[in-house]
C-alpha positions in Angstrom: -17.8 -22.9 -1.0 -20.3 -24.8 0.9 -18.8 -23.6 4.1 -18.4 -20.1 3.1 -21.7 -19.9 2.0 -22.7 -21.4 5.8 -20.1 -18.9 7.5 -22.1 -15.9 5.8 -25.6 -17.4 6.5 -24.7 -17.3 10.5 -22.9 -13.9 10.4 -26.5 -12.6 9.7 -27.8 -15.1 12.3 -25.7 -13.8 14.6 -26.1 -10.0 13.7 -29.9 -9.8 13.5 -31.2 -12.9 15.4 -32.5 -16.3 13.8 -33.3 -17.7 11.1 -30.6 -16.8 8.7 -31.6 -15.3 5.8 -29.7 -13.6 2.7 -31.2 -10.3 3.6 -29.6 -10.2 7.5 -26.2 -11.7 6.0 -25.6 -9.1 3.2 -26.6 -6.2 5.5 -24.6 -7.3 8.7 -21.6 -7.4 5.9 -22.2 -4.5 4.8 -22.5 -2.8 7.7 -19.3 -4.8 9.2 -17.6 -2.8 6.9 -18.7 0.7 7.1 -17.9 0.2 11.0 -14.4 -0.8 10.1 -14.0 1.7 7.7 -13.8 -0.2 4.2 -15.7 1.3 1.2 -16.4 -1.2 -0.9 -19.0 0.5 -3.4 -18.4 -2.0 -6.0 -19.1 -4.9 -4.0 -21.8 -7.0 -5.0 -23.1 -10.2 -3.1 -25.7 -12.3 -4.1 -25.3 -15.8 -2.0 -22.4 -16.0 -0.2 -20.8 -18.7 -1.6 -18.0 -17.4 -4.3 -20.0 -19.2 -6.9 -22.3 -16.6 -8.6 -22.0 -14.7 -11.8 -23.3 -12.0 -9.9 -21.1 -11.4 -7.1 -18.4 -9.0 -7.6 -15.6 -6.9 -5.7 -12.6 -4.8 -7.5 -9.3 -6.5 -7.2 -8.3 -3.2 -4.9 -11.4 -3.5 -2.7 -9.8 -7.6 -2.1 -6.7 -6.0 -1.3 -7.8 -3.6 1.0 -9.7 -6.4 2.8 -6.6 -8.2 3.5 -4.9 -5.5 4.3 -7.7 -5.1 7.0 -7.5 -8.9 7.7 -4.1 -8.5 7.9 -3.7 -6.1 11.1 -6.8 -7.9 12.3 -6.5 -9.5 16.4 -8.3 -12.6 14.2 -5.0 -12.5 11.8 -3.4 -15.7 12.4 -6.6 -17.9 12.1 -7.7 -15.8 8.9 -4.0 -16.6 7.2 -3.7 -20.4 8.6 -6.6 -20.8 6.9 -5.6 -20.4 3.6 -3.8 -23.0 1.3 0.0 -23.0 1.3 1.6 -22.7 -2.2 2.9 -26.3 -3.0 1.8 -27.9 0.3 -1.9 -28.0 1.0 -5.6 -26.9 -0.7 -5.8 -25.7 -4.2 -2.3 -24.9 -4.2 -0.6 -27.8 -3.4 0.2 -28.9 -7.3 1.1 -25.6 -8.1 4.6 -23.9 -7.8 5.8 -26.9 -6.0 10.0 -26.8 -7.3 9.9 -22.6 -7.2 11.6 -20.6 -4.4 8.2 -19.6 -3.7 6.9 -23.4 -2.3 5.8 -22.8 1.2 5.9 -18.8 1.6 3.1 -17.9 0.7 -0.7 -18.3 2.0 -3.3 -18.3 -1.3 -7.0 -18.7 -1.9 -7.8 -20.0 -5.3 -11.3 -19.6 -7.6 -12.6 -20.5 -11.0 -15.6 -20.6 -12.7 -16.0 -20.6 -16.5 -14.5 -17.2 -17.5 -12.5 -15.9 -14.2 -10.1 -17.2 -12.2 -8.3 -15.2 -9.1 -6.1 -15.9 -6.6 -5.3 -13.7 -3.4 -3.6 -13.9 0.0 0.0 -12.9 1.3 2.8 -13.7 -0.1 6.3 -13.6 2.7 8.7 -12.6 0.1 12.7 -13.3 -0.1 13.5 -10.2 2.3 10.6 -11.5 4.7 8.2 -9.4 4.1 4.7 -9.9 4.1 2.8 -8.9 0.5 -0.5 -9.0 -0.7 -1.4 -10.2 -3.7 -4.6 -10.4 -5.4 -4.7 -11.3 -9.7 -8.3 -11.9 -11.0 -8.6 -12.7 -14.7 -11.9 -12.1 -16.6 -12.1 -13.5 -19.8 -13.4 -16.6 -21.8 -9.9 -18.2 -21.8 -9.1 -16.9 -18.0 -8.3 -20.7 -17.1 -5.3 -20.9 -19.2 -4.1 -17.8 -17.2 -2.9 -19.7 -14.2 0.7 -19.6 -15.6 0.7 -15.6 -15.5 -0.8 -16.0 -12.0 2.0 -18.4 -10.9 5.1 -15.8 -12.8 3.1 -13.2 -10.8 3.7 -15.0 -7.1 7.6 -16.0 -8.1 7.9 -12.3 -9.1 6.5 -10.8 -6.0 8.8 -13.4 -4.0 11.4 -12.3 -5.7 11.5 -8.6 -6.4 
C-alpha cells in the first residue's frame, strides 16, 4: 500500500510539476480518466493508498477499469503485476489444489469490514474474465470462501 500510495503521489508530480501533493494526484486521476473516457462519479479518493475508510469506487466502476487496463498498450505490466492465485502475493495460500491454481491474476484487500478481490481470471475455454467481489459488512473477512467459490465458478462456467 505503501507503494501505491507513492505511485499516486508521483502521477501528480508528474502531471502538475513538483512537489507532490494530494491535490495534483487526485486531479491528474481524475482527469486521466475523463481523457480516457471512464466515468467514475462514485469514485472517491482520499490518500492513495487503498487503506482509507473514505475511499470508494462501485464494484462496476473496478470493472470498467480493468476492462480499460485490459486493452491498455501498458496491459502486460499492469497484469504481471498482480498475484497469481495459488503461486505468489496474497493469493498464494488460497485456491492452491482447485483447477483454478495458476489462471488467474488477483489483487487482494481487507480492512475491518470489507474485503475485495479483482483482476482477470483465464477461464477453462481460455478466455480472459474479469472479476471483481467486494464485501461490505462487519463479518466481510469470513467471506473469503464465497470469494474463492466465486473464482472456481467463473473458471469453470
Amino acid at each position: 500500500n505503501l507503494m501505491a500510495r507513492e505511485l499516486f503521489l508521483d502521477f501528480g508530480a508528474i502531471a502538475s510539476g513538483a512537489p507532490a501533493t494530494l491535490e495534483k494526484s487526485i486531479s491528474a486521476t481524475k482527469q486521466a480518466l475523463t481523457l480516457g473516457g471512464i466515468s467514475l462519479p462514485e469514485l472517491v479518493i482520499e490518500n492513495g493508498s487503498g487503506l482509507s475508510r473514505n475511499e470508494r469506487i462501485s464494484a462496476r466502476g473496478m470493472g470498467r477499469l480493468l476492462l480499460t487496463a485490459q486493452r491498455s498498450a501498458v496491459m502486460p505490466e499492469f497484469v504481471a503485476s498482480l498475484p497469481i492465485v495459488a503461486l505468489d502475493g496474497t493469493m498464494r495460500r488460497r485456491l492452491t489444489d482447485a483447477q483454478i491454481a495458476g489462471q488467474a491474476h488477483i489483487k487482494t484487500g481487507t480492512l475491518n469490514g470489507a474485503r475485495a478481490l479483482a483482476g482477470y481470471v483465464l477461464d477453462s475455454r481460455g478466455r480472459t474474465m474479469i472479476v471483481v467481489c467486494i464485501i461490505n459488512h462487519p463479518r466481510a473477512q469470513a467471506g473469503g470462501a464465497a470469494q474463492d467459490a466465486v473464482l472456481n465458478w467463473i473458471y469453470t462456467r
